[in-house]
N, C-alpha and C positions, 0 to 999 in steps of 0.2 A: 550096891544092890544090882542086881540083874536086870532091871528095867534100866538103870543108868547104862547101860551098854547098847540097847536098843537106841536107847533116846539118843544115844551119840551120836551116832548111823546116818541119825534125822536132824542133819544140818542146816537143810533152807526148805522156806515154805512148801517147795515144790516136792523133795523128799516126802515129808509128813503128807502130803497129799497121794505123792505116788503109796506109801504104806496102809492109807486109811483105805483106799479104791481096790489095792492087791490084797491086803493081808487079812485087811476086818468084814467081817459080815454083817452085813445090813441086818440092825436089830428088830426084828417084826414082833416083835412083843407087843399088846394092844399099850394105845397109847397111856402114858402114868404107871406104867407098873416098873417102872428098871430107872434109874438115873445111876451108872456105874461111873464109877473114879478112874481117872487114868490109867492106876494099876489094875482095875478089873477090868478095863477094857483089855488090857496087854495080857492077864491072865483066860480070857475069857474067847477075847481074838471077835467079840461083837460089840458093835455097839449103832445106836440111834442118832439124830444127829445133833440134840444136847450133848449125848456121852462121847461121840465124835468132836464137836466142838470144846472140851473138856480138855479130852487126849491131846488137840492140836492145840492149846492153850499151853498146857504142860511142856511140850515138847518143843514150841516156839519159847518159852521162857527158860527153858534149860541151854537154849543157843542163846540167849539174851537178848532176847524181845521181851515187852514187858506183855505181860496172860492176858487178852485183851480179847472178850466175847461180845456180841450182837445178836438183841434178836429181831428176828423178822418177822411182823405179827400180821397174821392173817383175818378175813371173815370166811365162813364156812368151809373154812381149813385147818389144821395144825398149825404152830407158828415153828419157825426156822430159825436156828442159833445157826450162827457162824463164829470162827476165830479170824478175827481182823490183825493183820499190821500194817507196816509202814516200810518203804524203803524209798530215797531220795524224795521225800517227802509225799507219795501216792501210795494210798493204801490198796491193801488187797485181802483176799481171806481164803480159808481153807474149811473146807466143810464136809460131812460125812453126810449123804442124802439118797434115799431109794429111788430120787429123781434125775439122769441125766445133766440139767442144766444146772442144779443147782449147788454143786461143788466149787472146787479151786476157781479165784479169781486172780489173774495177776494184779499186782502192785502199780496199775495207774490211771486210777479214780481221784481226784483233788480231792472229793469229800466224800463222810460216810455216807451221805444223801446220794452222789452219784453212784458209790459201790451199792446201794441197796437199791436204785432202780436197776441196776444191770442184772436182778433176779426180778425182774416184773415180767416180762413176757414169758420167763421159764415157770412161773411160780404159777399153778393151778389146780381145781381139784378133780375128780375123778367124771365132773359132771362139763367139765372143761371149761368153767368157769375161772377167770383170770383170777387170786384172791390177796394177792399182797397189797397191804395198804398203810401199814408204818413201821416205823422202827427205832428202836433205842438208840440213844448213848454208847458208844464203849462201854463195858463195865470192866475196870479190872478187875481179874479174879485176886489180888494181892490181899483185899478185904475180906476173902474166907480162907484164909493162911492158918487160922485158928482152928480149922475143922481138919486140917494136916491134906486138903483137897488132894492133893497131887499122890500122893501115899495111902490115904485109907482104903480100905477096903467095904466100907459102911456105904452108903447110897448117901448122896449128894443132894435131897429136897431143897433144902435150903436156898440155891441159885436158883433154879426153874422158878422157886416159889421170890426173889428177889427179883427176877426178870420181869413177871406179873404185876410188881408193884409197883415198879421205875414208872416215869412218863417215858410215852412215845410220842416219833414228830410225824405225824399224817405226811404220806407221799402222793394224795390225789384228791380234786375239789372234789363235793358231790356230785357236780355237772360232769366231772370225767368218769366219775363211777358210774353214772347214769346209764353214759354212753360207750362203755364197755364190750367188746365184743367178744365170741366164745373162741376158744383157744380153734386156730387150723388146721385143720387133722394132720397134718403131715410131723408140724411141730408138738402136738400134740401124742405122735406114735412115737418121733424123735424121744420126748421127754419120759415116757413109759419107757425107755430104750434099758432092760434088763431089770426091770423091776421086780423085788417079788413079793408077791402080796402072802 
């Protein structure tokens, strides 16, 4: 298949990162309306950062990582999937996001907990209010193998609406949420840095 030739290309994390930042367009479709498959993102050449975290799922498991997504749940925000792996045992991840900060991570966080605060200061909403406050599990994608994930061309509900259902583990007491401060303008212009609305 012609995607197989692509995929090749995208040998290590950092590849499929540099491909998602150059090659895909940030999907601004209102939120809910698109969940595309690896192949339609590569047919399509956009995607969100579900459909990004998808693609980089695909393309990490075709080098032989096992498809391993995260998501990052927000309040009075959208929530953020990322594609997590592993290398000499610290994970890292790779992510498609309209936001600066919150893309590629390298591979050296002990645990998913410290890779998911490492998008707390970048994670915020338009009002510059901080908004990450848990997050999942790994989920392998190997569990929707039956929907031919990686190949179809059909829209993908079924994960986003599996991510919803999972538990998540809180990354912050009420007393820190409390005490909360609004995003710095500087990092705050920083993380709009090429946005498009």
């Amino acid at each position: 298949m012609p995607e197989n030739a692509e995929l090749r290309r995208l040998d290590t994390p950092a590849k499929i990162q540099a491909f998602l930042d150059k090659k895909i367009v940030y999907n601004t479709e209102p939120h809910g309306v698109t969940c595309y498959s690896p192949r339609t993102v590569l047919d399509k050449r956009v995607a969100h950062c579900m459909e990004g975290a998808l693609f980089a799922a695909a393309a990490l498991r075709f080098h032989g990582y096992p498809p391993l997504i995260v998501d990052l749940e927000a309040t009075r925000d959208t929530d953020h999937v990322v594609a997590v792996f592993r290398e000499h045992g610290c994970w890292g991840a790779v992510a498609q996001s309209n936001y600066s900060g919150l893309r590629f991570r390298e591979p050296v966080y002990r645990t998913i907990r410290e890779l998911a605060m490492s998008y707390f200061e970048h994670y915020f909403n338009l009002r510059r209010e901080k908004t990450l406050r848990a997050y999942s599990r790994p989920v392998n994608l190997r569990r929707f193998d039956a929907l031919n994930w990686t190949t179809t061309t059909a829209p993908l509900w079924e994960i986003p609406e599996y991510l919803c259902e999972i538990g998540h583990t809180p990354l912050l007491t009420p007393i820190a949420v409390r005490r909360l401060q609004r995003m710095d303008a500087r990092l705050f212009a920083a993380g709009c840095l090429g946005k498009q609305f």
